[in-house]
C-alpha positions in Angstrom: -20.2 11.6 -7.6 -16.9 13.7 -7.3 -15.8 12.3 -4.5 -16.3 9.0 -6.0 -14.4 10.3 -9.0 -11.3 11.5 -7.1 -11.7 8.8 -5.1 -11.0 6.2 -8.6 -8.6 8.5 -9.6 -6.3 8.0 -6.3 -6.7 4.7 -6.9 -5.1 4.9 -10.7 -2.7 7.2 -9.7 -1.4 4.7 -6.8 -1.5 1.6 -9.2 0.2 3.4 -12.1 3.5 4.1 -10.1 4.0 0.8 -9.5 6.3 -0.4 -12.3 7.1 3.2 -12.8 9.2 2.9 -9.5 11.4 0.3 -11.0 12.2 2.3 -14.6 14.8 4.8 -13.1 16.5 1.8 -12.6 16.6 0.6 -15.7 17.1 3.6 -17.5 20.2 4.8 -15.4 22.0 1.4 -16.2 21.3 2.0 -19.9 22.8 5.7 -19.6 25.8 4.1 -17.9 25.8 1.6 -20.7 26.1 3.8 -23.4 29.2 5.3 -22.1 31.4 2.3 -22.5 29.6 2.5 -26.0 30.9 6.0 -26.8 33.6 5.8 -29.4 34.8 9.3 -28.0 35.3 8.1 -24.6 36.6 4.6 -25.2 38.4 5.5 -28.0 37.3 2.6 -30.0 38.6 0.0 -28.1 35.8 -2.8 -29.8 35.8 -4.8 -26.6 34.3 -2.2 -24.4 31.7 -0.7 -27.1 30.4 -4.5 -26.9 29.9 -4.7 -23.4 27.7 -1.8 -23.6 26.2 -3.2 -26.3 25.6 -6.5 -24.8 24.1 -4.5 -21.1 22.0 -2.1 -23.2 20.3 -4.9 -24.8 19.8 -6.6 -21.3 17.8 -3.4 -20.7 16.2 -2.6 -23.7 13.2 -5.1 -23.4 11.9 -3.8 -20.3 11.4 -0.2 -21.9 10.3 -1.9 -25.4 7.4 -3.4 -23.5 6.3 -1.1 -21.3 2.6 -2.3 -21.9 2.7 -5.9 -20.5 4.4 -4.1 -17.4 1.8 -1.5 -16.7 -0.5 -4.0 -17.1 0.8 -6.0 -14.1 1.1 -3.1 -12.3 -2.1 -1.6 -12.5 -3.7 -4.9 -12.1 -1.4 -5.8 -9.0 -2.1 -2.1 -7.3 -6.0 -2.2 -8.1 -6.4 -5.7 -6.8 -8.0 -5.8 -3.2 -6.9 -9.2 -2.4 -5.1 -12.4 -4.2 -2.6 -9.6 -5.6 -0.3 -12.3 -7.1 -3.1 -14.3 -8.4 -4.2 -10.5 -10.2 -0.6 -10.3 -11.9 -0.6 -13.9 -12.9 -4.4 -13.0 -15.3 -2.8 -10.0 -16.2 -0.1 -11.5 -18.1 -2.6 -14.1 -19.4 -5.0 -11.1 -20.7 -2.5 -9.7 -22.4 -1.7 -12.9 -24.6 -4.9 -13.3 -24.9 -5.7 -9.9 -26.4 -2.5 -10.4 -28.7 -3.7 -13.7 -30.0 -7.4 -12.0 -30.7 -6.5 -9.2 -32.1 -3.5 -10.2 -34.7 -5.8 -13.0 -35.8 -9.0 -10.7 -36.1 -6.5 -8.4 -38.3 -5.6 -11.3 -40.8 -9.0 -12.3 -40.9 -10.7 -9.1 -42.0 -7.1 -8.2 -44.2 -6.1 -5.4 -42.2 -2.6 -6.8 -40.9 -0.1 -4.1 -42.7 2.9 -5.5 -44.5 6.0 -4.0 -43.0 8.1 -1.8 -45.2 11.6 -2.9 -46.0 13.4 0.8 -45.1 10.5 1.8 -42.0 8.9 -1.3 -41.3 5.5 -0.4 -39.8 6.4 3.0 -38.6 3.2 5.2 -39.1 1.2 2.4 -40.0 -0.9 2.5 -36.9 0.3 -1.5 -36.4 3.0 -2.8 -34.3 4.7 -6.0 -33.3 4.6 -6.8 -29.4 5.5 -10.1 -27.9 5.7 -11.5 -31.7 2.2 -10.5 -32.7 1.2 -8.0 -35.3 -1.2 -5.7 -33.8 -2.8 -2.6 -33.2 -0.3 -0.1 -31.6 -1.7 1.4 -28.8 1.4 1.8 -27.1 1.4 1.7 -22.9 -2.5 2.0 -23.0 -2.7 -0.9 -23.9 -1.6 -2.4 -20.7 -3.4 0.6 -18.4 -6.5 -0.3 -20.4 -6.5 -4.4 -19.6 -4.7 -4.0 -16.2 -7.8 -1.7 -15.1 -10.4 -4.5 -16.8 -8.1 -7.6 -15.3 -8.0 -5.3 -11.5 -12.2 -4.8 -11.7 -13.2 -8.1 -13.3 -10.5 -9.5 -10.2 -12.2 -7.5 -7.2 -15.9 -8.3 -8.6 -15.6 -12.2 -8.4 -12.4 -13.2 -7.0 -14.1 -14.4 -3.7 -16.9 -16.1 -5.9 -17.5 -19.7 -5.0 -19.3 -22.1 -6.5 -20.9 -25.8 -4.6 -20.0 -29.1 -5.4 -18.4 -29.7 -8.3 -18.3 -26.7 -10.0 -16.1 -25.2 -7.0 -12.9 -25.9 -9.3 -14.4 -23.0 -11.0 -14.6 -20.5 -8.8 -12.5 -17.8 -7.3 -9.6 -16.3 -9.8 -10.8 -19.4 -12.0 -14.4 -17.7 -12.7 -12.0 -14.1 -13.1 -10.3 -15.7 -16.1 -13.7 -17.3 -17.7 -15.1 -14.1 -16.9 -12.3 -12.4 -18.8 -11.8 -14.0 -21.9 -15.0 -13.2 -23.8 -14.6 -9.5 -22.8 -10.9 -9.9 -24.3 -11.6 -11.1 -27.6 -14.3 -8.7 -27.9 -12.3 -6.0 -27.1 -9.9 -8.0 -29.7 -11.9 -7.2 -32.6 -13.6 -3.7 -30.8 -10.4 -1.8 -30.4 -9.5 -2.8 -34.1 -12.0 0.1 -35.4 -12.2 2.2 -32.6 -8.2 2.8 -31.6 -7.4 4.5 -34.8 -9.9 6.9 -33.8 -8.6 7.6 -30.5 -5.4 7.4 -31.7 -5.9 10.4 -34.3 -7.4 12.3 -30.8 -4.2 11.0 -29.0 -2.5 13.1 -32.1 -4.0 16.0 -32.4 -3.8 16.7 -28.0 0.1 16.0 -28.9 -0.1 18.9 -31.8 -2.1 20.6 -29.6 0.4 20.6 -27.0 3.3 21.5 -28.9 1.1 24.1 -31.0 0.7 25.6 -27.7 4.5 26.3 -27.5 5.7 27.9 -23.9 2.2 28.0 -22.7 2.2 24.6 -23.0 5.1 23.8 -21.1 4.5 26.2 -18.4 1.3 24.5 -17.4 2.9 21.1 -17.9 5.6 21.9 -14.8 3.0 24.2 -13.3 0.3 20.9 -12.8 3.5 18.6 -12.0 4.2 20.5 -8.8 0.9 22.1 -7.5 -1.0 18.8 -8.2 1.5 16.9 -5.5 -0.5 17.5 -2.3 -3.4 15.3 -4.1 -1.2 12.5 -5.3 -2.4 13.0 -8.7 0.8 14.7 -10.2 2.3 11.3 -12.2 -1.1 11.3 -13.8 0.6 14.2 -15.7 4.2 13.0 -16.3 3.9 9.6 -17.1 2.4 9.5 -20.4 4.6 12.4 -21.4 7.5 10.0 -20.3 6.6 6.7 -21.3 3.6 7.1 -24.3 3.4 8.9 -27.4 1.8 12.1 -25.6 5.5 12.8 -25.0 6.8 12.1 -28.6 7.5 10.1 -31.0 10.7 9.4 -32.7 13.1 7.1 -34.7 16.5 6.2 -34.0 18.5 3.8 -35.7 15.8 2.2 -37.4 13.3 1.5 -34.4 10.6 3.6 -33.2 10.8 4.9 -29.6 7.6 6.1 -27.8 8.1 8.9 -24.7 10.0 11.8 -23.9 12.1 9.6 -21.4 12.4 6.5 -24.0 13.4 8.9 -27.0 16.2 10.2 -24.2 17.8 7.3 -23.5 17.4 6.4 -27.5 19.6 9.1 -28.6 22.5 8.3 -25.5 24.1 5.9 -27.8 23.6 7.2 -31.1 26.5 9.6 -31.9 24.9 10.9 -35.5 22.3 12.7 -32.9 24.0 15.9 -32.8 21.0 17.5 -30.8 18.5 15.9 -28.7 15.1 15.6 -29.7 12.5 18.6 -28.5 10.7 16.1 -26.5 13.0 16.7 -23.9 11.0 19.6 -23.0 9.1 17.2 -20.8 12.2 16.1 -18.9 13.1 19.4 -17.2 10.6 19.4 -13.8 13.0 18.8 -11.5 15.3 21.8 -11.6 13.6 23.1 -8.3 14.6 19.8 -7.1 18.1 20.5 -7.6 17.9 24.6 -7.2 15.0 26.3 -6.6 14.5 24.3 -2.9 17.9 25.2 -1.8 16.5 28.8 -2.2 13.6 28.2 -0.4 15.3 26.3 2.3 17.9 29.2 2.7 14.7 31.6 3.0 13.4 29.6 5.7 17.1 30.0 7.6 17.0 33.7 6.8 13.5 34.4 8.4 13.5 32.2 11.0 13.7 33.4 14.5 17.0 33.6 16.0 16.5 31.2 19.2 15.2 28.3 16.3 17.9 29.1 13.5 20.1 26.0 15.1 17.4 23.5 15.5 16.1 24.3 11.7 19.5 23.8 10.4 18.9 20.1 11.5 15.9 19.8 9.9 16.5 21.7 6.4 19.6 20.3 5.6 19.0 16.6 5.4 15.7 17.6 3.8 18.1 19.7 1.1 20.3 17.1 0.3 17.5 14.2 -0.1 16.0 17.0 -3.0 19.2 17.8 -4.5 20.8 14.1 -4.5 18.0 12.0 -5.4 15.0 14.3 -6.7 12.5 13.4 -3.4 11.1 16.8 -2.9 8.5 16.1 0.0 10.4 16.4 2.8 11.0 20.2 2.1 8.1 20.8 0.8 5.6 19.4 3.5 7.4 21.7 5.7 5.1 24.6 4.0 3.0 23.4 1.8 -0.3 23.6 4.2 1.0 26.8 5.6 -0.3 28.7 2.8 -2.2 28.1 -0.1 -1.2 31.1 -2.0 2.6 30.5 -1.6 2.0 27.1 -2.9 1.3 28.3 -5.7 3.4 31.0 -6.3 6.2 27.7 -5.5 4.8 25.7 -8.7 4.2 28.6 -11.3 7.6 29.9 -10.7 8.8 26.3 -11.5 6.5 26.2 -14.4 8.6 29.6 -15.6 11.8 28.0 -15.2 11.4 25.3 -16.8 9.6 27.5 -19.9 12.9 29.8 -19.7 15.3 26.1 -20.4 13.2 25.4 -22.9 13.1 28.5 -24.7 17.2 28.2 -24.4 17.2 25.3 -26.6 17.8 22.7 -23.5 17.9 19.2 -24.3 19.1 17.3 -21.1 16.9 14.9 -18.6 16.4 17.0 -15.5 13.4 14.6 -14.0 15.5 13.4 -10.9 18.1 15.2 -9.0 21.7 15.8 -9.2 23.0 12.2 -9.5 20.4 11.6 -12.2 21.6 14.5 -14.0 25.3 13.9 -13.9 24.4 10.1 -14.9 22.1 11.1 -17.9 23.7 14.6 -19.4 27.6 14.1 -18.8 27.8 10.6 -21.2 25.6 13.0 -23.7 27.7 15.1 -24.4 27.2 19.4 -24.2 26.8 19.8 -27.6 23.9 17.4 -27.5 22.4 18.6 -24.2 23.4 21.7 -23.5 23.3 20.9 -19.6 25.5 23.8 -19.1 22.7 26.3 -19.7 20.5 24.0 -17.5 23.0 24.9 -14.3 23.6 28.4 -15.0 19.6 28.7 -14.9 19.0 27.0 -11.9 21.5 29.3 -10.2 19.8 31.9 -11.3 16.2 30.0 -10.3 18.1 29.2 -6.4 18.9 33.0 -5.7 15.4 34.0 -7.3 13.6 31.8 -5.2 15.6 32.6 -2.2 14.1 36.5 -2.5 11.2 35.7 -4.1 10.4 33.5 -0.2 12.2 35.5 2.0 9.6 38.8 0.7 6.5 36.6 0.6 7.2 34.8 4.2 7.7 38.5 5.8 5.2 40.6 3.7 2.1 37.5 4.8 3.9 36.9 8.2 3.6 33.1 7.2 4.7 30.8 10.0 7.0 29.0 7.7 9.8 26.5 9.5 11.4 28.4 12.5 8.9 31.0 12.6 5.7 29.2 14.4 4.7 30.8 17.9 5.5 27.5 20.0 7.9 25.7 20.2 7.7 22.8 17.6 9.6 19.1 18.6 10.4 16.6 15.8 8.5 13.3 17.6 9.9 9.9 17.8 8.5 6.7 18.4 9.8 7.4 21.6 8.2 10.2 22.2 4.5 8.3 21.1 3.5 7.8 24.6 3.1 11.4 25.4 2.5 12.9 22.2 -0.4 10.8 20.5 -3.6 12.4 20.7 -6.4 11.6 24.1 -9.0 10.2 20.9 -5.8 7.5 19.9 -5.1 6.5 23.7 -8.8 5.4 23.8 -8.4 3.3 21.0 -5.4 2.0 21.5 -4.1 -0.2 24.2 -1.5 -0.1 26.6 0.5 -3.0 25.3 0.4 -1.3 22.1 1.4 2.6 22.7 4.4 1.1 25.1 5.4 -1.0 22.0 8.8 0.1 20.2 7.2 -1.6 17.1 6.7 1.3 14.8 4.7 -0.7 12.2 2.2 -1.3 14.8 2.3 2.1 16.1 1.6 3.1 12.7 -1.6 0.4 11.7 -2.9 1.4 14.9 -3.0 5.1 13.7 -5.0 4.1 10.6 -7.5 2.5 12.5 -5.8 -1.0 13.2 -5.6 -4.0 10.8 -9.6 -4.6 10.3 -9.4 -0.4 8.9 -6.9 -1.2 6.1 -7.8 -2.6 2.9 -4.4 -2.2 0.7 -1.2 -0.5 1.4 1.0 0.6 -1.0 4.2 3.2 -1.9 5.3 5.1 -4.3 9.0 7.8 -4.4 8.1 9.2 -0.9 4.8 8.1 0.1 2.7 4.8 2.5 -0.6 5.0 0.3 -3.2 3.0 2.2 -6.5 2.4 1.0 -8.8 2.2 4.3 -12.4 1.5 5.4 -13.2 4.0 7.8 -11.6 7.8 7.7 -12.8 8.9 10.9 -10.4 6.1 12.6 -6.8 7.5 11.7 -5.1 9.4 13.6 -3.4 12.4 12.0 -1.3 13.1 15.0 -0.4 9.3 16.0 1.1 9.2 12.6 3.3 11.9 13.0 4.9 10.6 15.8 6.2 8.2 13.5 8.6 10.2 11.8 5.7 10.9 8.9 6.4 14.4 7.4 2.7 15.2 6.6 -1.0 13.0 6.1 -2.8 13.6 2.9 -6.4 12.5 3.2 -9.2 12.0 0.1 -11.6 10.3 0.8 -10.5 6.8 2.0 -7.1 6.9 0.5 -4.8 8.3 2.9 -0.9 9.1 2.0 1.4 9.5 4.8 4.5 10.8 3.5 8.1 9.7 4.6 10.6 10.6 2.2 13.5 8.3 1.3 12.9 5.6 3.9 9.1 4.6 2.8 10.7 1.7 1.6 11.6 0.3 4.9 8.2 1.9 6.6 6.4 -0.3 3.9 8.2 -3.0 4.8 7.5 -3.3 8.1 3.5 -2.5 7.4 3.5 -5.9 5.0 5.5 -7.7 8.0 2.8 -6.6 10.7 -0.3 -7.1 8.6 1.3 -10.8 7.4 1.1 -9.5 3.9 
C-alpha cells in the first residue's frame, strides 16, 4: 500500500511540473514588462508605459487561468498513451464542467451578483473562461486533469465491433466523462465551500505558525528533492491560494508568485505583500552552494584539488545563474544522510532569518531571476539589499559549517574518495558499463555513439519504458521492470545521479535534460 502510494504520488508530482516549466517564462517577460511601465524609469514618456502595457496583457491570461493549464498538464503527464488525444478531453472537460456548474448555480439561485466596487471578491464565486462559477482556483484543473488522465488510461484502448467501433477508444473516454462532469458540476457546488473553509484555515494555520512555519516550508523544499516530491510543496504556495490571496488594482490575484508579479507594476504598493515569504528558497542556490562548493575545494585532497575545480565550477555557476541546484548537490547528497540534512535545515534558517528582516523580493530561481524580478521593484518595495547581505553571510556560514562536518565524519565528499573517480563519457561506455548491461545489450548497440540509445538500453530497452518525461533537471521515466536498468550504464551518460521509487526512475542531468529528452522522444519515435 505505501509503495503504491509513493508510487501515485511520483506520478502527480511528474505531471504537475509540466506547465509549471513553462511559467518562469511567462512571468520573467511580465517583470521586464513592467519596467517600460514604470513612470520612475521612463520618466513618463506615455509611448513606452503602453508597450508594457500592451506585453503585460499578452501575458496576463496565461497566469489568470492557470486551471485550464494544469489541467492539460496533468492530464498530458498521467496519460500512458494517446497523450495529445488526453490534452484535447482535457480542454473539453473543463468546458464542460464550466457549462454544468454555472448553470446548476442559476438553477438552484446560488450564482452571486458581483459587487460594483469588489465584484465577487470573497464571495466564494468566480468568473473563468466567461462562466460564473465556483472558485476553486488551480484545483480545479489538478482535480479534472487527474479524472480526464484515469478515465483516459482505463478505456482509451477500448474497442467496440461493428458498428459501434466509431465509439470506441478516446470516443468511449469522452462518453465516459461527461456524466461524471456534470455530476461533479452540481457535487462540488455544496462540497467546495467546505473544503474551501479547510483550504483557509491550513493558510491561517500556516501564517499563525509564524517562523516555524516558514522554516519547515524551505526545510521540506530542499530535503524532499532526492524523492522528487519537493514541487508538491512549492507549487500551491506559488500558484494557489495556499500562498495568499490578495488584491491589486481591482482584480484578485491567487499565489505567492502571482501576487509578486501583481504588485511589479503597481507603483501605490509601497511594500510587497508578506506572501513573499514563500519566494525566498533559493538563496542557497545563489549563496549557500558556493560555500559548500568551496568546502569541497578546501578538504579535498591535494593530488584531486585540479580535477574538482573542473567539476565544481560549472556545477556553481549552473546554481548561481539559473537556480538548477542538482548538479552540486548530487555530488553529496547520498554520501551522507545526516549532512543532508544539516544542508536543508540550515536553508530552512536562512530563509526564516529574510523573513524575519522584513524581505519582500522573489528569490525562487537564481541570480538572473533575481536581478530580473527585484531590480524593476524597486528597494524600498523589496528590500533585496538585505536579501544579499544575508546570503553572504549564509555562503561563508555554510562554507565552515561543511568544511567541520566533512572532516569531523571523514565524509568522502567530492575530492576526498579513496580511488580515483573519472567523469565517464559516452566514449568511455564500452569499458565502463557494468558485466550485467554487456549481457543485455548487444554489440551494435554498446559500440553506438547514439547516446539516446545508450541510455533506453540502460532502462531496460524500449519494451521497459512506459512514459518519459522532464522536469528543471531531471529524465523522469515511468518503467515496467526495475530490475532491468542499469544504474551504472546510465551514468556513463553524463547522468549526475539515478533516483529510483518504485518504477519511476529520475536520472538527473542538469541544464541539458532538455536535449537528453529530446533525443529519448527521437529514439522511441515518440
Amino acid at each position: 500500500m505505501k509503495e503504491k502510494l509513493v508510487n501515485g504520488m511520483q506520478i502527480f508530482a511528474r505531471a504537475i511540473i509540466i506547465p509549471v516549466l513553462f511559467l518562469p517564462i511567462v512571468g520573467i517577460i511580465i517583470a521586464l514588462s513592467s519596467i517600460l511601465e514604470n513612470k520612475i524609469i521612463v520618466r513618463n514618456a506615455s509611448w513606452l508605459i503602453n508597450v508594457g502595457t500592451y506585453i503585460a496583457s499578452g501575458l496576463w491570461p496565461i497566469m489568470n487561468n492557470l486551471g485550464i493549464l494544469f489541467c492539460v498538464g496533468i492530464a498530458m503527464g498521467i496519460a500512458k498513451n494517446r497523450k495529445a488525444e488526453a490534452a484535447l478531453l482535457a480542454v473539453m472537460s473543463y468546458l464542460i464542467f464550466l457549462g454544468a456548474n454555472n448553470e446548476w448555480l442559476t438553477l438552484i439561485g446560488k450564482l452571486v451578483k458581483p459587487n460594483s466596487v469588489s465584484g465577487l471578491y470573497g464571495t466564494g464565486q468566480t468568473v473563468i473562461l466567461g462562466f460564473q462559477v465556483v472558485d476553486m482556483g488551480v484545483f480545479l484543473g489538478i482535480i479534472l486533469g487527474i479524472l480526464v488522465a484515469v478515465i483516459h488510461n482505463q478505456f482509451s484502448d477500448k474497442e467496440f465491433p461493428g458498428a459501434f467501433a466509431f465509439y470506441g477508444n478516446t470516443k468511449l473516454v469522452l462518453l465516459v466523462l461527461v456524466p461524471i462532469l456534470l455530476v461533479l458540476g452540481v457535487v462540488l457546488s455544496y462540497i467546495w465551500p467546505v473544503v474551501a473553509m479547510g483550504i483557509s484555515g491550513l493558510t491561517g494555520f500556516i501564517n499563525a505558525s509564524g517562523y516555524v512555519g516558514v522554516f519547515l516550508y524551505g526545510f521540506l523544499n530542499r530535503v524532499l528533492i532526492p524523492t522528487g516530491l519537493h514541487h508538491l510543496i512549492w507549487v500551491p504556495f506559488e500558484y494557489s491560494n495556499i500562498g495568499g490571496i490578495l488584491k491589486v488594482a481591482g482584480k484578485t490575484y491567487f499565489g505567492a508568485y502571482n501576487i509578486f508579479l501583481a504588485q511589479l507594476s503597481d507603483p501605490s504598493i509601497k511594500v510587497f505583500d508578506s506572501s513573499a515569504k514563500y519566494l525566498q528558497f533559493g538563496m542557497v542556490k545563489m549563496f549557500g552552494l558556493i560555500g559548500v562548493a568551496l568546502a569541497f575545494y578546501k578538504t579535498a585532497k591535494p593530488e584531486k584539488k585540479a580535477a574538482l575545480k573542473s567539476i565544481l565550477l560549472p556545477a556553481v555557476a549552473t546554481s548561481v545563474l539559473v537556480g538548477i541546484t542538482e548538479p552540486l548537490e548530487f555530488t553529496f547528497l547520498f554520501v551522507s544522510l545526516p549532512l543532508w540534512l544539516v544542508y536543508s535545515a540550515f536553508d530552512g534558517i536562512f530563509q526564516t532569518i529574510v523573513v524575519a528582516l522584513g524581505v519582500r523580493t522573489y528569490s525562487a530561481g537564481g541570480l538572473i531571476y533575481f536581478l530580473t524580478y527585484n531590480l524593476p521593484a524597486g528597494i524600498s518595495r523589496t528590500r533585496w539589499p538585505i536579501t544579499i547581505g544575508v546570503g553572504l553571510v549564509e555562503l561563508v556560514s555554510f562554507f565552515f559549517l561543511f568544511t567541520f562536518l566533512i572532516r569531523k565524519w571523514n565524509l568522502k565528499t567530492p575530492g576526498r574518495e579513496d580511488n580515483e573517480v573519472k567523469l565517464h563519457t559516452k566514449k568511455d561506455y564500452k569499458d565502463k558499463v557494468s558485466s550485467s548491461h554487456k549481457q543485455k545489450v548487444s554489440a551494435a548497440k554498446t559500440n553506438s555513439s547514439d547516446l539516446a540509445s545508450v541510455i533506453v538500453e540502460a532502462l531496460g530497452g524500449k519494451t521497459n519504458i512506459e512514459t518519459v518525461d522532464n522536469c528543471f533537471s531531471r529524465l523522469r521515466v515511468k518503467i515496467k521492470e526495475a530490475d532491468e536498468v542499469d544504474e551504472a550504464a546510465l551514468k556513463t551518460t553524463g547522468a549526475l545521479g539515478v533516483i529510483k521509487n518504485g518504477n519511476n526512475i529520475q536520472v538527473i542531468y542538469g541544464p541539458k535534460v532538455n536535449g537528453v529528452r529530446n533525443a529519448v522522444d527521437k529514439y522511441l519515435n515518440v
